[in-house]
Structure formats: structure tokens, C-alpha cells
VEXGUDREN-401528 format. One record per residue (C-alpha): residue number from 1; residue in three letters; x, y, z. Coordinates in steps of 0.001 Angstrom, whole numbers, plus 524288, in hexadecimal, padded with zeros to 5 digits. Layout:
# VEXGUDREN-401528
<r num="NUM" residu="ALA" x="X" y="Y" z="Z"/>
...
END
This chain:
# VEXGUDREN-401528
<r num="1" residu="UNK" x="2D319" y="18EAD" z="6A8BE"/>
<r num="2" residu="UNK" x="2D53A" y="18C11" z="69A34"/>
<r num="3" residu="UNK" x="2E2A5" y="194CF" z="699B9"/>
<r num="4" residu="UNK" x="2E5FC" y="18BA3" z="6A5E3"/>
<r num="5" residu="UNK" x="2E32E" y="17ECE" z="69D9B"/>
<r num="6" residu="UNK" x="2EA04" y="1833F" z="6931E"/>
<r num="7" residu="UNK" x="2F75A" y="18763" z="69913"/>
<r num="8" residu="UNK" x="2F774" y="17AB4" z="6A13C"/>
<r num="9" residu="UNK" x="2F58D" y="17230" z="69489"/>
<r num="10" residu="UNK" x="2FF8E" y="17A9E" z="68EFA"/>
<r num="11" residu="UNK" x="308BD" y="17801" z="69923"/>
<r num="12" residu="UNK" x="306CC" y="16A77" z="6990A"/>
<r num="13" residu="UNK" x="306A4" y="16958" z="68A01"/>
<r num="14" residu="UNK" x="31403" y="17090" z="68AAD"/>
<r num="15" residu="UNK" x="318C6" y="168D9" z="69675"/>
<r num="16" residu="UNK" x="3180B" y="15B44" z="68F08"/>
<r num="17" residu="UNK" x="31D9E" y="16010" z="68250"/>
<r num="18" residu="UNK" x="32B3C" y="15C24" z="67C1C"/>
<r num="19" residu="UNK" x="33369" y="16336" z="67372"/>
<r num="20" residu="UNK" x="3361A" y="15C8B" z="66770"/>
<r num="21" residu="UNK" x="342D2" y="159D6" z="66410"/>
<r num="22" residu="UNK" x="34B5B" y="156C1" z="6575E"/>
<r num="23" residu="UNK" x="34BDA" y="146B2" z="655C9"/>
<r num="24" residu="UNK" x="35710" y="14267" z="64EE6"/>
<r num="25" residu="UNK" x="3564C" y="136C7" z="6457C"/>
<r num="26" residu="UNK" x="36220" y="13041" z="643EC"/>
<r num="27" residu="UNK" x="36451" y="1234C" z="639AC"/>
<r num="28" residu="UNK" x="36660" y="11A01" z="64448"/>
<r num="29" residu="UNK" x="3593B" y="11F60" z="64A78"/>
<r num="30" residu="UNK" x="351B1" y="11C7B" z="63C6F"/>
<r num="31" residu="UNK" x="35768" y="10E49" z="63ACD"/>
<r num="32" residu="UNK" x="3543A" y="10A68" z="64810"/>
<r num="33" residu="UNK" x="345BB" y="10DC5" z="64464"/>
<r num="34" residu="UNK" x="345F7" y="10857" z="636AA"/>
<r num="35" residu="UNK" x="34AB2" y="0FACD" z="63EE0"/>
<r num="36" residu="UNK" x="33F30" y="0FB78" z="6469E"/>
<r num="37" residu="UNK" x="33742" y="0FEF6" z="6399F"/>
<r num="38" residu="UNK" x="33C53" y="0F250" z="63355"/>
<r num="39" residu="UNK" x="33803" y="0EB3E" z="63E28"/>
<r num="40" residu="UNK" x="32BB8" y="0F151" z="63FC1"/>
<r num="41" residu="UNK" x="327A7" y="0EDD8" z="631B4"/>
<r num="42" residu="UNK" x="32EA6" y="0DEBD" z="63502"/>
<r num="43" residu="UNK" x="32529" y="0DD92" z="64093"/>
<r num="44" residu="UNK" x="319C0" y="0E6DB" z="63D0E"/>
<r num="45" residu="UNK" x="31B8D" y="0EC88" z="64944"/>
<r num="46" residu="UNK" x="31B99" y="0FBB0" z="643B0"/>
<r num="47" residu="UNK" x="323AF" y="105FE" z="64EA7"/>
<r num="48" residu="UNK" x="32568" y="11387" z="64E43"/>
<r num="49" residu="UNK" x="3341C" y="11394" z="64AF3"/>
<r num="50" residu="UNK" x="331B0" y="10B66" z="63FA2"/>
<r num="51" residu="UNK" x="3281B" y="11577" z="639E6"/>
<r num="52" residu="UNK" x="33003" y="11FFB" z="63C22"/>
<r num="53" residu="UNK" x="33BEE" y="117EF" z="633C3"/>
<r num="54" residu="UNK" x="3311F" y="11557" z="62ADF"/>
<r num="55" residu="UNK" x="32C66" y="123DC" z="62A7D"/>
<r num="56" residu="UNK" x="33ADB" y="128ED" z="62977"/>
<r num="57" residu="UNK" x="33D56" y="12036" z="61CD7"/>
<r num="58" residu="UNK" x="33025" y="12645" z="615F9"/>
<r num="59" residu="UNK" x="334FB" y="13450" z="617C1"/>
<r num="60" residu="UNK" x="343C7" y="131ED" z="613AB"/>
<r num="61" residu="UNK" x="33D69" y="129AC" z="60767"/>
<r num="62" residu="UNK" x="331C3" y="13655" z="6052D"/>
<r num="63" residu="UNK" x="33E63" y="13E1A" z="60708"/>
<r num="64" residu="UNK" x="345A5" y="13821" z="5FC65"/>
<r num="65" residu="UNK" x="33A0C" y="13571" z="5F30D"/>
<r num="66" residu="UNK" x="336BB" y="1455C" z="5F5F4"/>
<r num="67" residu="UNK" x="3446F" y="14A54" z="5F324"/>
<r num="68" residu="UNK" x="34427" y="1402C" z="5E53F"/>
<r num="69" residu="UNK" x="336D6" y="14836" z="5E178"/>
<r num="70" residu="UNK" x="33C93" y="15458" z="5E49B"/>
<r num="71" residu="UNK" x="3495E" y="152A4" z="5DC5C"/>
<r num="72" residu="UNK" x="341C5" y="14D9B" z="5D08E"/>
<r num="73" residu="UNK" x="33A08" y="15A0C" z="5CFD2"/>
<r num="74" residu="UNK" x="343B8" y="163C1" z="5D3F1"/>
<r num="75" residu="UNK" x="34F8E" y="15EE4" z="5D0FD"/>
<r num="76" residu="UNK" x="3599A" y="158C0" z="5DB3B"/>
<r num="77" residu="UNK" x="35C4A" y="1637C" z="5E2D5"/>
<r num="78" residu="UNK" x="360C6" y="15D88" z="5EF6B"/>
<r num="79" residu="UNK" x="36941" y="15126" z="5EC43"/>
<r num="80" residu="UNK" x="36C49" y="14EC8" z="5FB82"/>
<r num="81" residu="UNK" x="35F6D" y="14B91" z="5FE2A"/>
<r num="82" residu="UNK" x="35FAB" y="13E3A" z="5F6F3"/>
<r num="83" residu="UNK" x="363D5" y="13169" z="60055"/>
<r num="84" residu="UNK" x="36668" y="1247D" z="5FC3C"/>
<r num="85" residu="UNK" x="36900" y="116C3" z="6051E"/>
<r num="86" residu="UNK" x="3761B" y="11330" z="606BC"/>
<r num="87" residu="UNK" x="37A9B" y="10553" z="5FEE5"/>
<r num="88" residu="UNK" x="37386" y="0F85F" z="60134"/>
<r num="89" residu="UNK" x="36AA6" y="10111" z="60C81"/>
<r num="90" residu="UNK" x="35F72" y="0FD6C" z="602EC"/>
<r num="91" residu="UNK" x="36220" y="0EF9D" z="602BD"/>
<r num="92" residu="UNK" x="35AFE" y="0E423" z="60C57"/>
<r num="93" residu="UNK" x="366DB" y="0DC87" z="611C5"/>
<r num="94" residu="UNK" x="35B0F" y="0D2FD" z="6168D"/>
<r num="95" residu="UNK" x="3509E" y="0D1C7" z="60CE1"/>
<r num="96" residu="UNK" x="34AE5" y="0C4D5" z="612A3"/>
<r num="97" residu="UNK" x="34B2C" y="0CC3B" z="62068"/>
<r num="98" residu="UNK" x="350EF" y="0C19A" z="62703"/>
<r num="99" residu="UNK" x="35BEF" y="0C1DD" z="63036"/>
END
């Protein structure tokens, strides 16, 4: 009986699983959910695309601040690896955020 129970929740276990596939991320996939994370935090309403914008901006910034702690004890090995915004990116063309 037991053998019997476990092949049949074996089957069934196999019979509902997916195979996990490769995602790919592309820009215009990461500032559609940093739009929705802007106005999540406008209507404290939070959503899971906006954390994941959210949650992609930590690691690139860890990433950076990781790679700065790494060159300044071992030297800057791997130049490539620095990235910097592109002109006026950094810059609010709507402080007051009004329209």
C-alpha cells in the first residue's frame, strides 16, 4: 500500500510540475515597473512590479558600492565594471511634481 501511495503522489507531483525557463529582462521591461513603482509610492498603493524595480535598483547600487570596496583594496582590476548615468538622467525635470 505505501509503495502504491508513494508512486501515485509521485506521479501527480511530477504531473503538475513546470520547467523553469530563462526570463529575459529587457530596459523597457524595468522602466515600465519603476512607472508603476513611482506610482505606487504617489498612491501608497505598494505592487509587486514596483518592488521588483525597487529590488533591481538595490542590487545594481550593492553592485556598484561592492565593486568601489573591492578596487580600493585590491586595486582596479576590472575598469568595465564601473557605470555611470547618462547627462541630465540625474536631474528632476519636475521638482514641484506638478503637471
Amino acid at each position: 500500500m505505501k509503495p502504491t501511495l508513494f508512486v501515485v503522489g509521485l506521479v501527480l507531483t511530477l504531473a503538475f510540475c513546470e520547467t523553469a525557463r530563462p526570463q529575459a529582462t529587457t530596459g523597457n521591461d524595468i522602466q515600465n515597473k519603476c512607472k508603476q513603482a513611482i506610482h505606487d509610492v504617489e498612491n501608497n498603493s505598494p505592487s509587486w512590479s514596483g518592488g521588483i524595480c525597487l529590488g533591481f535598483i538595490d542590487g545594481a547600487t550593492e553592485t556598484h558600492v561592492m565593486w568601489e570596496v573591492f578596487d580600493a583594496h585590491v586595486g582596479k582590476q576590472y575598469p568595465n565594471m564601473d557605470y555611470c548615468l547618462p547627462a541630465g538622467a540625474n536631474k528632476n525635470p519636475n521638482p514641484t511634481g506638478s503637471s
